[in-house]
C-alpha positions, -999 to 999 in steps of 0.1 A, spaced: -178 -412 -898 -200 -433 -875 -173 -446 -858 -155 -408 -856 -180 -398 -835 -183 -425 -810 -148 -420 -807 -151 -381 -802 -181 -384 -778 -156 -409 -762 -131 -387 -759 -155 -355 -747 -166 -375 -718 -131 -385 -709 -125 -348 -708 -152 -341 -686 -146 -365 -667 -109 -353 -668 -123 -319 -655 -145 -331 -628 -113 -350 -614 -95 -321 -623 -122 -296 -600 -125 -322 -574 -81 -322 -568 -82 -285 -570 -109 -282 -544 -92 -307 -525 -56 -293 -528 -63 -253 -526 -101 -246 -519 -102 -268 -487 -68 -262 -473 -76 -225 -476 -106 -229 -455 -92 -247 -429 -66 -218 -427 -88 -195 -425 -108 -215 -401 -73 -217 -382 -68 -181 -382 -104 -172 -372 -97 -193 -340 -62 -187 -330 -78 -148 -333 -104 -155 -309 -80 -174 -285 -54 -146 -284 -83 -116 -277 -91 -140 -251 -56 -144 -242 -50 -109 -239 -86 -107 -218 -73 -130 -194 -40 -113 -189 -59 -79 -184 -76 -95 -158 -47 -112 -143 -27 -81 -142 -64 -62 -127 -63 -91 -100 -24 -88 -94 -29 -57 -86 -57 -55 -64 -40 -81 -47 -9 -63 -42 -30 -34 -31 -50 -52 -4 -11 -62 8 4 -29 9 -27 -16 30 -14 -44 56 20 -42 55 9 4 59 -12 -10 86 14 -32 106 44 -3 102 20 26 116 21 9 147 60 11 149 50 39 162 43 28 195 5 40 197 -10 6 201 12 0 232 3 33 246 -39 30 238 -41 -15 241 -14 -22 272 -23 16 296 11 22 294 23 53 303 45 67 272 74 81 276 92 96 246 124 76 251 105 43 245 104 48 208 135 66 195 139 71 156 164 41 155 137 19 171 110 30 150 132 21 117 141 -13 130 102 -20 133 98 -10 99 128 -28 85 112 -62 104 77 -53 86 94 -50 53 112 -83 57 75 -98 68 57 -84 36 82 -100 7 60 -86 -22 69 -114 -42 49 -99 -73 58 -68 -73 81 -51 -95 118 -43 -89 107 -10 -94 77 -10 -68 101 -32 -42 125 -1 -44 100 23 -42 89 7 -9 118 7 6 134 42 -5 97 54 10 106 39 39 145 48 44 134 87 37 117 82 70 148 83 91 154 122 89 118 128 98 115 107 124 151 121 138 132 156 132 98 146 154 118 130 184 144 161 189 118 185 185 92 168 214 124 162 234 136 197 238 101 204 243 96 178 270 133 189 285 123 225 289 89 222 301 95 227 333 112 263 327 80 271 307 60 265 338 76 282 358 80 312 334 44 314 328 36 309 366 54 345 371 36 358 345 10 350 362 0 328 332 -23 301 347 -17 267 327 -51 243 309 -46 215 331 -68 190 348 -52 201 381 -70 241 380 -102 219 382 -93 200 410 -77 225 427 -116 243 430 -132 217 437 -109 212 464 -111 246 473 -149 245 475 -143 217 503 -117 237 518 -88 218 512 -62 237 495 -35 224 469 0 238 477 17 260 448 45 232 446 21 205 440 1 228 412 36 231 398 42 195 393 7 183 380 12 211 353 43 200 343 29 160 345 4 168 327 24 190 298 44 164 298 25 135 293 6 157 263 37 164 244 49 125 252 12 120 232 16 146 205 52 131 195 36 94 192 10 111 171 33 129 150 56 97 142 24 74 130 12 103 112 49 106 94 47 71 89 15 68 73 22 99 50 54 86 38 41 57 28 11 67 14 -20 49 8 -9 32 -23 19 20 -48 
């Protein structure tokens, strides 16, 4: 009987011990590996939230950029327009020296400067049907300020026998003149108001085309 329960002690040990072994496998074979997974998962979840962080600000940065290189590429077609010649070289305009054709070949060259290489297909075509919708407006601008340059001249002279005295810089002169006794001849008068009507409508049509430019194109994307 003695012996019977050395033997069953024996044997409830072994058991215990069979346990413990038992526990220690399953911790090692499930308990741990689930940890680690979890552990896993907890960090691949913090790496895509900054993932997705970092495109946000990518994409916030692309676009700023892109932004910052439409404004220049806006900037550099406006002067198609022929203003910085006129106001930076004292040129004196004259509507013939910037036609609609020669306006849209300066803003085809700009185009070709400014690749937008990270732009969209979408905002590439966008650009460029913005800028081929100019043609008909620009076409508009020039035949309008030509005619109105072309019949100046009869205008004059129909308001001169109205008796309809032109603004011009010339009525000034032409008192101060007067109030030295020198007198300016009706002929002259006539052609310093058409000079001068002229060279305001030559102004008003460089105007108008930078102003079409700059609204067709629009501040941004």
């Amino acid at each position: 009987m003695q012996k019977f329960d050395i033997y069953l002690s024996r044997i409830s040990q072994l058991v215990q011990i069979g346990l413990f072994a038992t526990t220690l496998l399953t911790i090692y074979y499930t308990v741990i590996p689930l940890y680690k997974s979890a552990q896993l998962e907890e960090s691949l979840a913090r790496k895509e939230t900054e993932y997705e962080l970092l495109n946000v600000r990518a994409k916030e940065i692309l676009e700023k950029v892109n932004s910052w290189e439409y404004r220049g590429f806006r900037q550099v077609a406006s002067e198609c327009s022929g203003v910085p010649d006129i106001l930076f070289k004292n040129k004196k305009p004259k509507i013939g020296d910037r036609p609609p054709a020669e306006v849209s070949a300066c803003l085809q060259e700009t185009l070709v400067k400014f690749k937008f290489t990270d732009l969209t297909s979408e905002k590439k075509f966008e650009i460029y049907t913005r800028v081929s919708a100019l043609r008909p407006a620009l076409e508009s601008i020039y035949q309008k300020h030509l005619n109105l340059y072309d019949d100046y001249p009869s205008k004059i002279d129909q308001d001169l026998r109205d008796g309809k005295i032109p603004s011009s810089a010339i009525n000034d002169i032409d008192k101060l003149l007067g109030d030295l006794g020198y007198r300016v001849g009706d002929n002259q008068k006539r052609d310093s108001y058409i000079y001068s009507g002229r060279l305001d409508i030559t102004y008003q049509y460089f105007s108008e085309v930078g102003e079409a430019i700059r609204s067709a194109l629009g501040e941004k994307l």
